[in-house]
FIMIZA-667553 format. One record per residue (C-alpha): residue number from 1; residue in one letter; x, y, z. Coordinates in pm, whole numbers, always signed. Example, Ala and Ser with C-alpha at 12.3 -4.5 7.8 and 13.67 -1.06 7.14 Angstrom:
! residues 2
<r><i>1</i><aa>A</aa><x>+1230</x><y>-450</y><z>+780</z></r>
<r><i>2</i><aa>S</aa><x>+1367</x><y>-106</y><z>+714</z></r>
//
This chain:
! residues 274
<r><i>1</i><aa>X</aa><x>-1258</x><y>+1348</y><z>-335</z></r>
<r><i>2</i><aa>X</aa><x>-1120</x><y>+1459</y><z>+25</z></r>
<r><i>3</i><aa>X</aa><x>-979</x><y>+1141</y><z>+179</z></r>
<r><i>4</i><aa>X</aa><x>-818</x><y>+1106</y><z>+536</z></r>
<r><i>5</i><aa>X</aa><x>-586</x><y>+811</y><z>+621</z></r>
<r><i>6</i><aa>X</aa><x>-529</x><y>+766</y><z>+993</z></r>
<r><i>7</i><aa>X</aa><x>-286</x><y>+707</y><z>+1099</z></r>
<r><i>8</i><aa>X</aa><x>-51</x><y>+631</y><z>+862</z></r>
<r><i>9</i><aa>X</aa><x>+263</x><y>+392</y><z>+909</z></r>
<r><i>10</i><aa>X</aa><x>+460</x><y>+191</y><z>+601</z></r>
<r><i>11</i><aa>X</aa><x>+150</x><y>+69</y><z>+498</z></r>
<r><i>12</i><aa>X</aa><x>-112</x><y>+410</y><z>+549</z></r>
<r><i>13</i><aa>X</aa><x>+159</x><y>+597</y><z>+377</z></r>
<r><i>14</i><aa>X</aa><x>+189</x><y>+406</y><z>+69</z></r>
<r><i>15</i><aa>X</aa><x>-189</x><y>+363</y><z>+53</z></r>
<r><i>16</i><aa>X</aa><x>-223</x><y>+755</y><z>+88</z></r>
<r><i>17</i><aa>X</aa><x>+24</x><y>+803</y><z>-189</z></r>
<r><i>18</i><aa>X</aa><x>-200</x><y>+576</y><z>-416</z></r>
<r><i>19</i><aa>X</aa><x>-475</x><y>+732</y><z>-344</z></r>
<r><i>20</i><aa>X</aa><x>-329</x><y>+1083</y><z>-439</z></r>
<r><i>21</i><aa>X</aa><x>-173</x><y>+913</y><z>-740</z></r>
<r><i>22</i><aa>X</aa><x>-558</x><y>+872</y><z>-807</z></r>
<r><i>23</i><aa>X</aa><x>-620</x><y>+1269</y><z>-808</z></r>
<r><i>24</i><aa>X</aa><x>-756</x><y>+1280</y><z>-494</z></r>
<r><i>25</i><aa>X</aa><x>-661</x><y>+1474</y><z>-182</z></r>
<r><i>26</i><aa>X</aa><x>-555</x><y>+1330</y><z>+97</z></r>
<r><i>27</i><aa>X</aa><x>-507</x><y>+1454</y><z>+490</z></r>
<r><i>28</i><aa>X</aa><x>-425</x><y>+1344</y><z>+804</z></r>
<r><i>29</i><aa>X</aa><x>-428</x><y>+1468</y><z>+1158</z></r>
<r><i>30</i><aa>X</aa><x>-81</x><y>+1586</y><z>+1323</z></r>
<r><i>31</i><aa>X</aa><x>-263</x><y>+1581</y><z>+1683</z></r>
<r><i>32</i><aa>X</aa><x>-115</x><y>+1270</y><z>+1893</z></r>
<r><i>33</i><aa>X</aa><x>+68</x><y>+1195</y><z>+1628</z></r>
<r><i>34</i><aa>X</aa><x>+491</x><y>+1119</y><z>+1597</z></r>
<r><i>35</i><aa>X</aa><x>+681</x><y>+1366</y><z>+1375</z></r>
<r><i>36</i><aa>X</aa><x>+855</x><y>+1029</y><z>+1199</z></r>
<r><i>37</i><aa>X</aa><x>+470</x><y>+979</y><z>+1114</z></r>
<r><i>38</i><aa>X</aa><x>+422</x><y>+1323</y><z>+997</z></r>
<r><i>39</i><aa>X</aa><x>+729</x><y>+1323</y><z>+773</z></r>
<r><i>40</i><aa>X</aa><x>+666</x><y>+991</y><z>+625</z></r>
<r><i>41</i><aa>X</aa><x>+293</x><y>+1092</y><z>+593</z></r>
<r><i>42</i><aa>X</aa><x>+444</x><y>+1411</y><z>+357</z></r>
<r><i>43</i><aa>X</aa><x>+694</x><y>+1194</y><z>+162</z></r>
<r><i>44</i><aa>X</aa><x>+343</x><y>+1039</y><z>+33</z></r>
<r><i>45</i><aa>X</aa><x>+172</x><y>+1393</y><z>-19</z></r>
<r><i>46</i><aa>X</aa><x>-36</x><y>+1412</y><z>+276</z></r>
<r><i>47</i><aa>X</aa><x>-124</x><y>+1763</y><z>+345</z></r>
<r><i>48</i><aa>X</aa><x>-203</x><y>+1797</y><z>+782</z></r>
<r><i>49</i><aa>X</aa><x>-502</x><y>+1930</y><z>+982</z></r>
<r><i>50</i><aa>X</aa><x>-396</x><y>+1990</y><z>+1319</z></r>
<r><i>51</i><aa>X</aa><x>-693</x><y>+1795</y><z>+1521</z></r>
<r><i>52</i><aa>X</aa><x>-964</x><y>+1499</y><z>+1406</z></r>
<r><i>53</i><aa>X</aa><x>-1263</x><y>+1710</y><z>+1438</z></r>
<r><i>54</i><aa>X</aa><x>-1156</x><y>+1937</y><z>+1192</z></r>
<r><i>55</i><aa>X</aa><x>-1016</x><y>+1710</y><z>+935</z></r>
<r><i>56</i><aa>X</aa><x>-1355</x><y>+1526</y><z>+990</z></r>
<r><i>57</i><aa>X</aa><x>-1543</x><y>+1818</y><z>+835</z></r>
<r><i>58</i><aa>X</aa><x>-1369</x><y>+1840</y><z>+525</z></r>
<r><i>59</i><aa>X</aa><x>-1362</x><y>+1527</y><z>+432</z></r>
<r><i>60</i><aa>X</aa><x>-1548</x><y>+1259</y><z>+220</z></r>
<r><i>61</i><aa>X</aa><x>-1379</x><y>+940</y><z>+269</z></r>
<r><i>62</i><aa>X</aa><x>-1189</x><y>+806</y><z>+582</z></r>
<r><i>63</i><aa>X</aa><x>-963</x><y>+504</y><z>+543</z></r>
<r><i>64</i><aa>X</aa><x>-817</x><y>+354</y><z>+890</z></r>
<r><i>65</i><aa>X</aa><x>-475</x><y>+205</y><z>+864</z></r>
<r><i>66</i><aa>X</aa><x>-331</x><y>+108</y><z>+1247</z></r>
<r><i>67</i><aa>X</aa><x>-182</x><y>-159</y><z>+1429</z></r>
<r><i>68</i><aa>X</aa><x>-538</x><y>-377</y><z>+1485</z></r>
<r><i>69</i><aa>X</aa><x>-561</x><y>-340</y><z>+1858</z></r>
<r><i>70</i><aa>X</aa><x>-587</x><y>+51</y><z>+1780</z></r>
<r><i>71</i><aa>X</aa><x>-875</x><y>-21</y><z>+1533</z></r>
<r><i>72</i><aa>X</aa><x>-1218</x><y>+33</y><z>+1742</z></r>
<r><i>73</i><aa>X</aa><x>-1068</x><y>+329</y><z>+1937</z></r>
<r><i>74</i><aa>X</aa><x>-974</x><y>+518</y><z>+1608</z></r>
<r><i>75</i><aa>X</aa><x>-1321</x><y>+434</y><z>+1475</z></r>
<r><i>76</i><aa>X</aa><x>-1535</x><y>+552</y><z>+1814</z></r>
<r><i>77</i><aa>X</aa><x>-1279</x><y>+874</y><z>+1773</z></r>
<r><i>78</i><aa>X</aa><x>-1413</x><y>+940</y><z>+1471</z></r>
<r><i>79</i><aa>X</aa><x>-1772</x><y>+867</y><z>+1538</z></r>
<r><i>80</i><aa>X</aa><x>-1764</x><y>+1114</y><z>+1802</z></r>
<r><i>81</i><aa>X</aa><x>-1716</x><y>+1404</y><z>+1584</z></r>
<r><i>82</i><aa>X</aa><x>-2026</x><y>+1305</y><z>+1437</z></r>
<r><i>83</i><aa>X</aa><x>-1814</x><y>+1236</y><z>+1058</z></r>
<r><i>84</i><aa>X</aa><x>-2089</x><y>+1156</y><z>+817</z></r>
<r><i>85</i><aa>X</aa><x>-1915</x><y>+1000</y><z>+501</z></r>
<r><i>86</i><aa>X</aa><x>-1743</x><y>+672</y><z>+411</z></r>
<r><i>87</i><aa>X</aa><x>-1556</x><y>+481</y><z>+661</z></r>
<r><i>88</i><aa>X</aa><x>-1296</x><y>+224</y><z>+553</z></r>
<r><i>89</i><aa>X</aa><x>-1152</x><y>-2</y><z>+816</z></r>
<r><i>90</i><aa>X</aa><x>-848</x><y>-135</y><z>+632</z></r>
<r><i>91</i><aa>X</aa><x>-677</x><y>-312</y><z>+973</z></r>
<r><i>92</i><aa>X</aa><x>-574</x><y>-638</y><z>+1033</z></r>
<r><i>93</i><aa>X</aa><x>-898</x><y>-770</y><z>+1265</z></r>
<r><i>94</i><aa>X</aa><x>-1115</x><y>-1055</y><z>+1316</z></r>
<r><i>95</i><aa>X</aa><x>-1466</x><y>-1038</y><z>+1173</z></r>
<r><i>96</i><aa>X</aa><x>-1621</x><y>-960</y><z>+1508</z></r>
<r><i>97</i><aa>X</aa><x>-1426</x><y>-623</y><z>+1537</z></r>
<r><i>98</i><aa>X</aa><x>-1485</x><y>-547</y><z>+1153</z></r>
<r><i>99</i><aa>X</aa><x>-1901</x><y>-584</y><z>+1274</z></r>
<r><i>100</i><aa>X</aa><x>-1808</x><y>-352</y><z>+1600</z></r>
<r><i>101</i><aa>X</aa><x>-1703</x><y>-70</y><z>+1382</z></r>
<r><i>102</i><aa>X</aa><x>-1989</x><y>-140</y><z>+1131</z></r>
<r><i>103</i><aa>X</aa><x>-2258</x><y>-87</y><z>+1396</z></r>
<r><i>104</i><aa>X</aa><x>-2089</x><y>+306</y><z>+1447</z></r>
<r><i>105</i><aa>X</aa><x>-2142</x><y>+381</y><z>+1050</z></r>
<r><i>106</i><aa>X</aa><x>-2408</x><y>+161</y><z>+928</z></r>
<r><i>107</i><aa>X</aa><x>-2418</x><y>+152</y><z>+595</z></r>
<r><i>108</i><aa>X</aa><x>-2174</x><y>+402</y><z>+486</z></r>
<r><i>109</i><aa>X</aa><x>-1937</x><y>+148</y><z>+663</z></r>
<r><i>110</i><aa>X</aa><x>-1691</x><y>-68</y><z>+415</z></r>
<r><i>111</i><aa>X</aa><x>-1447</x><y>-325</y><z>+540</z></r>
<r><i>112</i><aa>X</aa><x>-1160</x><y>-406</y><z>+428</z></r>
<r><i>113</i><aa>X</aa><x>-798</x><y>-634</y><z>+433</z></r>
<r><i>114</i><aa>X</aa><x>-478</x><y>-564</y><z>+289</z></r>
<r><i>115</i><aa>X</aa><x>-306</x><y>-847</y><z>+179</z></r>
<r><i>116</i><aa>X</aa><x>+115</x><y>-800</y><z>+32</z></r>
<r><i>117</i><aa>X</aa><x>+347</x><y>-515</y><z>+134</z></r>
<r><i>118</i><aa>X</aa><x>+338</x><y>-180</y><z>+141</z></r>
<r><i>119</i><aa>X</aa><x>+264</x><y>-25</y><z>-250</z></r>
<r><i>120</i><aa>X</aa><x>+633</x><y>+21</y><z>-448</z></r>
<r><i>121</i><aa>X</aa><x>+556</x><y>-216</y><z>-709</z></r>
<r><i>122</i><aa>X</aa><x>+242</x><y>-278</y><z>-922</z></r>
<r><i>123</i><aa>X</aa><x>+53</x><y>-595</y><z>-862</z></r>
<r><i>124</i><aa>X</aa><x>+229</x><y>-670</y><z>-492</z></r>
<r><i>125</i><aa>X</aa><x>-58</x><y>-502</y><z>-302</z></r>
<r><i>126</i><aa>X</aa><x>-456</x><y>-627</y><z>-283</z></r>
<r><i>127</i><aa>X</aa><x>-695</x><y>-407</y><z>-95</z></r>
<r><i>128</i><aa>X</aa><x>-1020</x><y>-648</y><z>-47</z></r>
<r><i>129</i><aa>X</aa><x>-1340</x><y>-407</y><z>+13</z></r>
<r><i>130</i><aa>X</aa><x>-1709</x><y>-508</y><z>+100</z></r>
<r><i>131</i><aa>X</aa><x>-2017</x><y>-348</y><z>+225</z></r>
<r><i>132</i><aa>X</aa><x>-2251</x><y>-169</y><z>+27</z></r>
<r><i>133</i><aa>X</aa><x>-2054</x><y>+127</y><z>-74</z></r>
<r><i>134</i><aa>X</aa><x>-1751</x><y>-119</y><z>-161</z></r>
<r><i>135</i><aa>X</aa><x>-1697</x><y>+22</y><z>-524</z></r>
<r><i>136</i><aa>X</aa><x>-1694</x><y>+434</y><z>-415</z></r>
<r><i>137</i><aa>X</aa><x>-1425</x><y>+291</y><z>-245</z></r>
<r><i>138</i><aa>X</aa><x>-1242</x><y>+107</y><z>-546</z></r>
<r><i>139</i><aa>X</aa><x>-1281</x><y>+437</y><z>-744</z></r>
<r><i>140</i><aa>X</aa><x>-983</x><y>+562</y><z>-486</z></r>
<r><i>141</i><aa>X</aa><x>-757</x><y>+355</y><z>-652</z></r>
<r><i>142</i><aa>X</aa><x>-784</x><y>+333</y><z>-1026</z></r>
<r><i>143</i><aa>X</aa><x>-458</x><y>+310</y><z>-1257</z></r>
<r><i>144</i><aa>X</aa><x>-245</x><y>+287</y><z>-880</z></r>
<r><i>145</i><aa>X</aa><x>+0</x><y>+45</y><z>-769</z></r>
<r><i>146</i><aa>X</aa><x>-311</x><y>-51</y><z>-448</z></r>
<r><i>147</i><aa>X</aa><x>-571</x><y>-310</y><z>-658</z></r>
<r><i>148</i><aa>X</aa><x>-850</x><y>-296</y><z>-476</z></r>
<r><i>149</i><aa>X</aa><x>-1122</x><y>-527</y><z>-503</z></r>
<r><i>150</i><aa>X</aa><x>-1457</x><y>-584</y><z>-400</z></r>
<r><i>151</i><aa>X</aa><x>-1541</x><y>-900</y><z>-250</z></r>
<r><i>152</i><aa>X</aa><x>-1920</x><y>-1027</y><z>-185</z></r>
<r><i>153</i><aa>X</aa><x>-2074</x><y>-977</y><z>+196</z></r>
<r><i>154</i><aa>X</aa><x>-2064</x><y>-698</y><z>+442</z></r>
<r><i>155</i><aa>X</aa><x>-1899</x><y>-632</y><z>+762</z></r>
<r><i>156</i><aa>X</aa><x>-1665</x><y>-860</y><z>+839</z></r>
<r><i>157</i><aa>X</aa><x>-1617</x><y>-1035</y><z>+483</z></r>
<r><i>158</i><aa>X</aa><x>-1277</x><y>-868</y><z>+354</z></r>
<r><i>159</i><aa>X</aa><x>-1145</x><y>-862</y><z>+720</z></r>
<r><i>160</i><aa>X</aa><x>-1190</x><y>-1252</y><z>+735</z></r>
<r><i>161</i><aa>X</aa><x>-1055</x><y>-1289</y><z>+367</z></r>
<r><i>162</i><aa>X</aa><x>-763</x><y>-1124</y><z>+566</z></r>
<r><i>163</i><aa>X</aa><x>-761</x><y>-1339</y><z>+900</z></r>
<r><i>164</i><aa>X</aa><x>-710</x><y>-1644</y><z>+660</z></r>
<r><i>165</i><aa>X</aa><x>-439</x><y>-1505</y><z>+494</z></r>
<r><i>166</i><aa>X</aa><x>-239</x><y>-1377</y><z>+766</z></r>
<r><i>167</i><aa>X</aa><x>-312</x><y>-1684</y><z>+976</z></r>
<r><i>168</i><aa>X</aa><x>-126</x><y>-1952</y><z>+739</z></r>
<r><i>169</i><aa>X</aa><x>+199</x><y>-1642</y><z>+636</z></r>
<r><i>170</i><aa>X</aa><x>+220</x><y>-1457</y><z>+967</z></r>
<r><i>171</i><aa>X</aa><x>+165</x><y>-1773</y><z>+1209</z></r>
<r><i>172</i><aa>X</aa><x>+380</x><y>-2006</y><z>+994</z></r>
<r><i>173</i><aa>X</aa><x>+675</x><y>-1754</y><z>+1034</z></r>
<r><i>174</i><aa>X</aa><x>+600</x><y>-1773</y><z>+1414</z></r>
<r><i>175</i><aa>X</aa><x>+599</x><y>-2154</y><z>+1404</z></r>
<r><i>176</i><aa>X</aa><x>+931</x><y>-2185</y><z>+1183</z></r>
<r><i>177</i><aa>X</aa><x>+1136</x><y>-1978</y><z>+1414</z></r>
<r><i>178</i><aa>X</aa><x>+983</x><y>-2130</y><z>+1711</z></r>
<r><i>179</i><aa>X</aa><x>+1098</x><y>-2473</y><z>+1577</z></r>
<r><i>180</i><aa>X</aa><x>+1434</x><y>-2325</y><z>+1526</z></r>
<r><i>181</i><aa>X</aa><x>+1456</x><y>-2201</y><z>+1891</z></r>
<r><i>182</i><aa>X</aa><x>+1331</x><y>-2552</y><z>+2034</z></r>
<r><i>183</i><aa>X</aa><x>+1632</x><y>-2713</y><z>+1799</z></r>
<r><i>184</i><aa>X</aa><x>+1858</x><y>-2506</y><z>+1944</z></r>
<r><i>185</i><aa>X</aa><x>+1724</x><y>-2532</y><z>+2367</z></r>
<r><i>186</i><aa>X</aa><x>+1742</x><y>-2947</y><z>+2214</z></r>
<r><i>187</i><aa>X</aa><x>+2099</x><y>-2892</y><z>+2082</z></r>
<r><i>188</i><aa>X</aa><x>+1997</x><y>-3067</y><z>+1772</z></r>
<r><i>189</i><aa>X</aa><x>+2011</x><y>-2804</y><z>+1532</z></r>
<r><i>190</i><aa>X</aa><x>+2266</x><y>-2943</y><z>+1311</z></r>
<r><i>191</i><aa>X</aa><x>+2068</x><y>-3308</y><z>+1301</z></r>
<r><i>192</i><aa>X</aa><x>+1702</x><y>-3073</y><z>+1214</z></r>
<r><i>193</i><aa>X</aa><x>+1883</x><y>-2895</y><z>+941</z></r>
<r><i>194</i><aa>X</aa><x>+2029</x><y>-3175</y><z>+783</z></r>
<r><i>195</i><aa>X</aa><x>+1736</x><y>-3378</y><z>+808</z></r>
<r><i>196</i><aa>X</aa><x>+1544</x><y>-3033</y><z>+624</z></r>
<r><i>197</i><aa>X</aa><x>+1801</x><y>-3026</y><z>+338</z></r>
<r><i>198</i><aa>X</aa><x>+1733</x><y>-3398</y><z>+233</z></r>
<r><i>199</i><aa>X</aa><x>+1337</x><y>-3384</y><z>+278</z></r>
<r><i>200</i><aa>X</aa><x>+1239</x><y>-3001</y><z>+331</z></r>
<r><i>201</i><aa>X</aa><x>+1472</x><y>-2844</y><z>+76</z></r>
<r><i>202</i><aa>X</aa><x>+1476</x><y>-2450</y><z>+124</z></r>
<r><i>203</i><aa>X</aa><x>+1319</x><y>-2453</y><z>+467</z></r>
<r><i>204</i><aa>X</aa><x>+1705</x><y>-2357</y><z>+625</z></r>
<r><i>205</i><aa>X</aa><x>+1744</x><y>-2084</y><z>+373</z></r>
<r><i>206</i><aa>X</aa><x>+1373</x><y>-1981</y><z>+433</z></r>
<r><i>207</i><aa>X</aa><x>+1393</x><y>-2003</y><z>+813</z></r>
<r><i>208</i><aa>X</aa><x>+1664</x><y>-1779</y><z>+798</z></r>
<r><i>209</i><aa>X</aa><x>+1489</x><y>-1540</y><z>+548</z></r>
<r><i>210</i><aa>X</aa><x>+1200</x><y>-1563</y><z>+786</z></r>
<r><i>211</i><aa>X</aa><x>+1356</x><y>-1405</y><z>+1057</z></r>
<r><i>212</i><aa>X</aa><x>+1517</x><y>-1150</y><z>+877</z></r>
<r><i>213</i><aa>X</aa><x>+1194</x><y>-1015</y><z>+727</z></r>
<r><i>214</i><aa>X</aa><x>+997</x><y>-999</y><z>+1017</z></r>
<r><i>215</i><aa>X</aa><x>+1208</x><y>-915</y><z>+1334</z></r>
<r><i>216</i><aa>X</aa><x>+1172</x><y>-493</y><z>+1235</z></r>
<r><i>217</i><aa>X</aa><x>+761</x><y>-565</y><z>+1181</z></r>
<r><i>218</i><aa>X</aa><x>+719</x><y>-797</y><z>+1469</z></r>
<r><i>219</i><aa>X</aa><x>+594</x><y>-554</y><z>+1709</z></r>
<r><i>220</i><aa>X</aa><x>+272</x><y>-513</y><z>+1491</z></r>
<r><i>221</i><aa>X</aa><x>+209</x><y>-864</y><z>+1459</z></r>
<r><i>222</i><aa>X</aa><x>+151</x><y>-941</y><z>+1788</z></r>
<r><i>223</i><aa>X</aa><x>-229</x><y>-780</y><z>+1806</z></r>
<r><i>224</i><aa>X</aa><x>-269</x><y>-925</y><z>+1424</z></r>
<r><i>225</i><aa>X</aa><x>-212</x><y>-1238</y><z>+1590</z></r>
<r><i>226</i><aa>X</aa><x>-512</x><y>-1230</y><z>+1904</z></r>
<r><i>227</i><aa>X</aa><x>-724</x><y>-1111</y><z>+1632</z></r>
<r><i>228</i><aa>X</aa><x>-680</x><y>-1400</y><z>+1454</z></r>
<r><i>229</i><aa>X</aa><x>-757</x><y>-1628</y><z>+1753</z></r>
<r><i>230</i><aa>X</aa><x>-1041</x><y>-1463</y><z>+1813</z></r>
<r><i>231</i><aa>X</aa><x>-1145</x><y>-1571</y><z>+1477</z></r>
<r><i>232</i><aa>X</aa><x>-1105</x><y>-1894</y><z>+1532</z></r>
<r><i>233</i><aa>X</aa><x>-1298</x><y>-1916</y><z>+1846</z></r>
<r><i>234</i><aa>X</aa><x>-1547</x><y>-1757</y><z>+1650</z></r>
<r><i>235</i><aa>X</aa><x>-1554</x><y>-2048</y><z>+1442</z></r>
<r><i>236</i><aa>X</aa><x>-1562</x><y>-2282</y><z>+1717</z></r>
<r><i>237</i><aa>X</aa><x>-1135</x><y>-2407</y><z>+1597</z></r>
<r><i>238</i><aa>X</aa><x>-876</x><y>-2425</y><z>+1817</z></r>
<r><i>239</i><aa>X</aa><x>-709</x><y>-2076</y><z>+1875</z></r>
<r><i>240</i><aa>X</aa><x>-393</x><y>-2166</y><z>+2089</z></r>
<r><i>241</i><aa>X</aa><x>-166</x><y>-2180</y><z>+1806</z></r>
<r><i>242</i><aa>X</aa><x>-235</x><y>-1802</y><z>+1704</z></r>
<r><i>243</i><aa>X</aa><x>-214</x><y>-1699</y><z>+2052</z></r>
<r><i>244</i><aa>X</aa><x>+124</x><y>-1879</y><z>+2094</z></r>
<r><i>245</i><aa>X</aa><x>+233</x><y>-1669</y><z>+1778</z></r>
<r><i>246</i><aa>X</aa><x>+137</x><y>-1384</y><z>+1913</z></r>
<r><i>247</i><aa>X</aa><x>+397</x><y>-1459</y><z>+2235</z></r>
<r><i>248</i><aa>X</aa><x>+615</x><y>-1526</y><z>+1982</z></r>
<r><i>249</i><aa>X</aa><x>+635</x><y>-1184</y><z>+1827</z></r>
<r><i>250</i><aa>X</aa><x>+565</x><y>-1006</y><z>+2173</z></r>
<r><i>251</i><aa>X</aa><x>+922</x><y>-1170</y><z>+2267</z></r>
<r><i>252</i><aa>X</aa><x>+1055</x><y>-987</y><z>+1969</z></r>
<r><i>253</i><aa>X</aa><x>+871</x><y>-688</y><z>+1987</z></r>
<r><i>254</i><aa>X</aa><x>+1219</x><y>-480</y><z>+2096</z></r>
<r><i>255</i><aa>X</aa><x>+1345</x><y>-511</y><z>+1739</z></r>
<r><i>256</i><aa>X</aa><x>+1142</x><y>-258</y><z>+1634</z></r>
<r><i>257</i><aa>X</aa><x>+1323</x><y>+21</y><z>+1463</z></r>
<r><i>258</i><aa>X</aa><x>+1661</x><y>-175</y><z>+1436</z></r>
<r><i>259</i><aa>X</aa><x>+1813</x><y>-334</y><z>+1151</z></r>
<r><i>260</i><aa>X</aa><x>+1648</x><y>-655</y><z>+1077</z></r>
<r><i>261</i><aa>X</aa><x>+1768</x><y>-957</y><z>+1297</z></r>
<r><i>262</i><aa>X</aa><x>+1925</x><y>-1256</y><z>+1229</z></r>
<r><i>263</i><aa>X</aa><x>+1806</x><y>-1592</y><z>+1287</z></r>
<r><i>264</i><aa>X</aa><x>+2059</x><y>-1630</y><z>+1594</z></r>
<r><i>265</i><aa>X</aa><x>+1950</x><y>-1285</y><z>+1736</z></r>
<r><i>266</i><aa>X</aa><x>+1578</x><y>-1417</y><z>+1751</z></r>
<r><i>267</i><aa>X</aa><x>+1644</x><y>-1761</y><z>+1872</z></r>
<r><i>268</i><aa>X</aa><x>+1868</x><y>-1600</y><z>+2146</z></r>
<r><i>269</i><aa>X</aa><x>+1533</x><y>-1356</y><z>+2214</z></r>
<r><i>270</i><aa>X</aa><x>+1327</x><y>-1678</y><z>+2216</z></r>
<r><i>271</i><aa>X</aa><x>+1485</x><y>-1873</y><z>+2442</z></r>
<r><i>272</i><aa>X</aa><x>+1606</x><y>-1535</y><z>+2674</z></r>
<r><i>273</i><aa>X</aa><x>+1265</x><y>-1536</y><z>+2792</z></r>
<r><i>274</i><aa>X</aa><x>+1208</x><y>-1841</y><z>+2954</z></r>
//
């Protein structure tokens, strides 16, 4: 099959290189797009079309991987040039903008959520699929290092399985470096952490972890984040946490690109923008 993947970062990439891993071709579009995007796009064996509507016409899959406030406006783009095979959704969104997308592709719509890292290793990376046309999709990645898997329920099922997830990893890295920035403001971060070691054991180390991990990808998080709240009020739950998280990792947004931060780097981010 001729697959696109638009647009692809860390992630996109190493989901494009699975899927050629599979056999299949895959493109993507060098219009609007940054040449570190295009070369990391080629280190995975993308081959480039120079604008949407053209790519659009040779293919028979198209598999959206962006940062999730990009999600509907990558999906309408491709609606417009009247694409008429399988769209896959694969951002971080909340249920309600998994449905949104649905209603441009009806049934040849499939959602999905990515749960782990990007693909290097076999068995770190879950690609949760449903809709009707769910297991065309799984076909994409058989004998890869992506396991994809279909999960029961349509529009919005696999992006929720992913709101869950992401809420309890990506908000309780928020909280734990939050709680390290109010120590510090408190000036009893010496007290917290010895209180940790005797009834939190590896919470310091973890903390500290934390914040090394996440300053480069915080940038992305932030959107993830509002999605997630938006779940929530779905639900009729309290949201404020998420959207507090998502302050969070707009305050450390500026990492991007940089070597990953310490935990003293991000607490003095934290607390610099009071």
């Amino acid at each position: 099959m001729k697959v696109a993947v638009l647009h692809p970062g860390a992630m996109g990439a190493s989901v494009a290189a699975a899927i050629g891993t599979a056999g299949h071709d895959v493109i993507g579009v060098t219009k609007g797009r940054s040449q570190a995007t295009i070369d990391r796009a080629r280190g995975a064996q993308v081959s480039f079309i120079e604008t949407l509507e053209e790519a659009m016409s040779m293919v028979d899959v198209v598999v959206s991987i962006c940062p999730p406030e990009a999600a509907l406006d990558v999906a309408r783009d491709v609606q417009e040039t009247g694409y008429e095979g399988i769209y896959v959704d694969g951002n971080a969104v909340s249920p309600q903008t998994a449905v949104a997308i649905g209603e441009l592709f009806g049934n040849r719509f499939v959602d999905g959520g990515i749960v782990g890292p990007p693909a290097r290793r076999s068995g770190t990376t879950r690609f949760y699929l449903s809709g009707a046309l769910a297991n065309d999709v799984v076909g994409l990645f058989v004998d890869t290092l992506v396991t994809a898997q279909v999960i029961s329920g349509g529009a919005g099922s696999a992006s929720a399985l992913k709101m869950c997830y992401a809420a309890y990893t990506k908000g309780s890295s928020a909280l734990v470096m939050a709680v390290r920035a109010l120590a510090e403001s408190n000036g009893v971060t010496e007290a917290l952490l010895a209180e940790w070691d005797l009834s939190q054991k590896g919470l310091r180390d973890s903390s500290e972890r934390t914040a090394l991990g996440t300053s480069p990808k915080a940038w992305r998080f932030e959107g993830e984040m509002l999605e997630i709240a938006s779940t929530f009020d779905a639900a009729g739950l309290p949201a404020g946490f998420h959207r507090a998280a998502a302050e969070i990792y707009e305050r450390m947004a500026h990492f991007k690109n940089e070597d990953p931060a310490s935990l003293d780097q991000v607490i003095e981010t934290l607390l610099d923008k009071r």
